[in-house]
C-alpha positions, 0 to 999 in steps of 0.5 A, spaced: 500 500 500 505 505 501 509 503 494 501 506 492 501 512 496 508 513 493 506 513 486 500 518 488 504 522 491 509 522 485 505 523 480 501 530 484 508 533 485 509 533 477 502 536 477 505 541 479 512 542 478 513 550 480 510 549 487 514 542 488 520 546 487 519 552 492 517 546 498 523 542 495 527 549 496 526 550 502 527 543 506 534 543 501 536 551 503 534 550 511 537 543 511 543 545 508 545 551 512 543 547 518 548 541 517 554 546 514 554 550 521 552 543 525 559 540 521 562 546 524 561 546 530 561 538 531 568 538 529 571 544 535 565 541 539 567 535 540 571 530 547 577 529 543 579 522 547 572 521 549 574 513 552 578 517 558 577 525 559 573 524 564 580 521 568 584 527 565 585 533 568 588 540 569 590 542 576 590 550 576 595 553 583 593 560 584 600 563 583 598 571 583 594 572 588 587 577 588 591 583 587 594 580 580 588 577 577 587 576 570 584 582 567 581 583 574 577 576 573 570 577 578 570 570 577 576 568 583 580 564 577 587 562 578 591 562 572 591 556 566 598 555 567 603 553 572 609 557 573 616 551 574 616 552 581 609 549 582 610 544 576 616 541 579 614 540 586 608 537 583 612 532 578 616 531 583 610 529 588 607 525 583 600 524 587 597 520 580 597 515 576 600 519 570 603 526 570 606 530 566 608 538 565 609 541 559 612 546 554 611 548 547 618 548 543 620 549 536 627 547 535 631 546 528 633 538 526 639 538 521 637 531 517 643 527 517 644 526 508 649 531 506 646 538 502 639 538 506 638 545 509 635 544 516 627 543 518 624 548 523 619 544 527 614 544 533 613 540 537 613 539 546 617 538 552 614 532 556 615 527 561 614 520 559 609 518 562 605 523 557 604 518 552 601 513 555 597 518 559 594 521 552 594 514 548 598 517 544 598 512 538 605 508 535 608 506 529 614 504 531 617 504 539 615 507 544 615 513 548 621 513 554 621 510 560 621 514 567 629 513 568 630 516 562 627 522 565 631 521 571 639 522 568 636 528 563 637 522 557 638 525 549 632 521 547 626 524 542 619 521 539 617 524 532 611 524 528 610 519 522 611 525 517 618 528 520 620 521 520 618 521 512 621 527 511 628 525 514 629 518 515 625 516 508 619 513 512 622 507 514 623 504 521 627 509 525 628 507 532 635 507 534 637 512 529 641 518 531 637 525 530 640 531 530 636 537 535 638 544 535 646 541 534 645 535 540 645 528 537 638 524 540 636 517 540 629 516 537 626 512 541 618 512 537 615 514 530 608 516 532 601 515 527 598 520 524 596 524 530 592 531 532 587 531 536 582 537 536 581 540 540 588 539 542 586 538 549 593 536 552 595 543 552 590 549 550 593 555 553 597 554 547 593 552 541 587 554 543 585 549 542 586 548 534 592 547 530 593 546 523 600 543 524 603 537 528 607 535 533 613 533 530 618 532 536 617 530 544 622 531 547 624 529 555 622 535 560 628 535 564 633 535 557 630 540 553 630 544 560 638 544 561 639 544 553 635 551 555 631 549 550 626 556 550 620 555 550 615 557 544 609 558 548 605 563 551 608 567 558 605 571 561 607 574 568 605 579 573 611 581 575 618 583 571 622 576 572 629 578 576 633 575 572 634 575 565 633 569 559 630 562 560 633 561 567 630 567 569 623 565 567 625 558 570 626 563 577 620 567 576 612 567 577 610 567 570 606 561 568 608 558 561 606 551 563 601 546 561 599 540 567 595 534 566 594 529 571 591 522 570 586 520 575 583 513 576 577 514 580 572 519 585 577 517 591 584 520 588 580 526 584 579 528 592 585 526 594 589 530 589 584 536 590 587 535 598 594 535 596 593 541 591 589 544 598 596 542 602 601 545 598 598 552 597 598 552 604 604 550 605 606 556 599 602 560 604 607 558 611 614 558 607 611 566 605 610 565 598 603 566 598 599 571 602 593 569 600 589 563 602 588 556 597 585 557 591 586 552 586 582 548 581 582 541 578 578 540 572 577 534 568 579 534 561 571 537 558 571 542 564 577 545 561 576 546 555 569 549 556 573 554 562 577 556 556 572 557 552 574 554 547 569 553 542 568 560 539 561 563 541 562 564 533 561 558 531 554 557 537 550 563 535 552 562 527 549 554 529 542 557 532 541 562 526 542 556 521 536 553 525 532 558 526 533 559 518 530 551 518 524 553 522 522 559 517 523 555 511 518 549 514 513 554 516 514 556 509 513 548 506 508 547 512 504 553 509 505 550 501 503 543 502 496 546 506 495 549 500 496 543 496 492 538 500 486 542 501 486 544 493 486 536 493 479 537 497 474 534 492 479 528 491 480 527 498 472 526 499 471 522 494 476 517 497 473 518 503 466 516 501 468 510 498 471 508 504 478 510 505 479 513 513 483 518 516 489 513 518 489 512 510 488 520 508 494 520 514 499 515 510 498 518 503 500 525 504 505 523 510 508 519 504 507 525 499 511 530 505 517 525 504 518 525 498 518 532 498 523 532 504 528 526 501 528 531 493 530 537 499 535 532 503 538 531 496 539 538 495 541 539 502 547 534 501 549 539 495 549 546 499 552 542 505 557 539 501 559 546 498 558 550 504 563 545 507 568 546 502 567 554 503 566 556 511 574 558 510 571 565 507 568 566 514 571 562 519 578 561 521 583 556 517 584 551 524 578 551 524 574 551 518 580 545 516 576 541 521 569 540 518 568 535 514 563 531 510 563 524 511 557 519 512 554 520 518 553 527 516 550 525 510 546 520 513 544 525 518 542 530 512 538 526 509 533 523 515 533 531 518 530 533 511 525 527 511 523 529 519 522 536 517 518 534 511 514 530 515 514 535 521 512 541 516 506 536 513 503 534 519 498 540 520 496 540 512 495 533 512 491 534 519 486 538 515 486 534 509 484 527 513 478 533 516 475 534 509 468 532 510 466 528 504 458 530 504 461 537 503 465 536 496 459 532 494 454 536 495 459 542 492 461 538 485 
């Protein structure tokens, strides 16, 4: 019986083909305008290691106090990054399973064939216990072990498109790479690996990157290298000395800190720790202000940075509200369709049809509507995603993308609003009397 009503609904659309179009535009204009800004914000929405932020956190240590607050923040926050002081009582106080402080650097490798010109690459200092923090994904090797970062070892992880460049793609553990003039040992070539946001250091990306990591380096190492760090600092007072040393002796904070926590008891149990140590910092003298600290799972922190741009949000309820304009409009033109259709509905319904069949014919018919406008849905979405770098910024247009979840979703919201914007038309064409249209023809 449905391939019937499909058929009847099909042959009244070609009746009239400029009406059929106008309904198809707008389901198609509306859905695709939605599903573009919906890519969008899926893409910098999104938990980027959902199977285990919830046991990922960044610990926050009030290191300026209420007179240097940020920007005069009515909100108490601490900053977002440590200071070396902290981060290395913490690393050394090691009260997680896993933990690691951080920092962005952007060192020069020399490949080892004669005649190629250095490669300026960015990258992080970390400890070892970062990698399996993050699940970090391996091509060959693994990353160091805990003892490597105890006697400062020359050792490096890189990504799979450094080691390409350098080594040709082939196993390259063990091979000698040179960093900033130091031979380092490769110990692991990761996978293709950016995750976005880029939740192990926001402070620094912003949560978006376009480029990779390339190189990791041991936290310790690059520190007695004086590896500068390439990241954002920001301070509250003058450092007292000059130069990377000097940053290492001040309280400015350019940090990033994760933590890896099991369960509800140790988040509690770090929460004191952290409480603990302000105290402390408050009886050596260095703080003059109570414990003011935060620790925030991964979700947390990224909602705290506002790392989602408000852009994205306000352009995502804009397009819905432009797919609810267009099915008032599709609403409006199937009323009009349906009840010129009145003399047809009551013959069928004097010859025994009931209101559950009239229901079934011109739902089917509203889906036929919402498929042809899912169809050009996919068309606007597709170029709308292929064009939000003209409005948005590039490390954040790079991340939409068409795939088939969002294909699928664009095709069941366009039968679903369809279906939706026929429900009081084909509401009123099931209430036509049929004693009426006869008696009238």
């Amino acid at each position: 019986m449905l391939a019937y009503y499909l058929r009847l609904g099909l042959r009244s659309l070609r009746r009239n083909p400029v009406l059929t179009a106008l309904m198809v535009m707008a389901i198609g204009f509306g859905v695709g305008a939605s599903m573009t800004t919906y890519s969008v914000f899926r893409a910098v929405s999104g938990d980027p290691i959902p199977w285990k932020s919830s046991k990922l956190f960044v610990p926050q240590i009030d290191v300026w106090g209420p007179k240097s607050r940020r920007g005069g923040d009515s909100r108490n926050e601490p900053t977002d990054a440590m200071d070396y002081a902290d981060a290395v009582a913490l690393m050394r106080a090691h009260r997680a399973t896993r933990q690691s402080a951080l920092y962005q650097v952007s060192p020069s490798v020399v490949p080892a064939q004669a005649g190629q010109h250095p490669i300026n690459v960015g990258g992080h200092a970390v400890f070892g216990e970062f990698f399996p923090m993050v699940d970090a994904p391996f091509r060959y090797g693994s990353g160091w072990s805990a003892e490597d970062d105890e006697r400062r070892a020359q050792v490096v992880v890189i990504s799979g498109k450094l080691n390409e460049k350098v080594f040709g793609g082939a196993n390259s553990v063990g091979r000698t790479l040179d960093v900033e003039g130091r031979p380092y040992r490769v110990v692991g070539v990761l996978e293709p690996w950016n995750p976005q946001p880029r939740f192990y250091d926001v402070v620094n990306s912003g949560g978006f990157s376009t480029g990779t990591d390339d190189v990791f380096l041991p936290f310790n190492t690059a520190i007695d290298a004086g590896m500068p760090n390439d990241g954002n600092t920001n301070c509250s007072e003058t450092p007292k000395e000059s130069g990377f040393v000097g940053l290492q002796h001040s309280s400015c904070v350019w940090l990033a800190f994760m933590a890896e926590l099991d369960d509800a008891a140790q988040v509690a149990a770090y929460r004191r720790f952290l409480d603990g140590y302000a105290r402390e910092q408050q009886q050596a003298g260095r703080f003059a202000w109570p414990p003011n600290n935060r620790l925030r799972s991964v979700p947390e922190f990224l909602d705290f940075e506002q790392v989602v741009p408000s852009d994205t949000k306000i352009s995502l309820l804009v397009a819905l509200g432009l797919l609810v304009v267009c099915l008032v409009n599709t609403a409006g033109l199937l009323l009009a369709k349906f009840l010129r259709r009145a003399p047809e509905i009551g013959v069928r319904r004097a010859l025994g049809a009931s209101r559950r069949e009239i229901y079934t014919q011109f739902l089917s018919e509203a889906s036929m509507v919402g498929l042809a406008g899912g169809l050009l849905g996919l068309l606007l979405t597709g170029a709308g995603v292929a064009g939000v770098g003209w409005v948005l910024p590039e490390d954040i247009a790079a991340l939409a993308r068409l795939d088939v979840p969002l294909l699928l979703l664009t095709l069941l919201l366009a039968v679903v609003a369809a279906v939706l914007a026929g429900l009081y038309p084909t509401f009123r064409a099931a209430r036509v009397q049929p004693a009426w249209q006869l008696k009238s023809n």
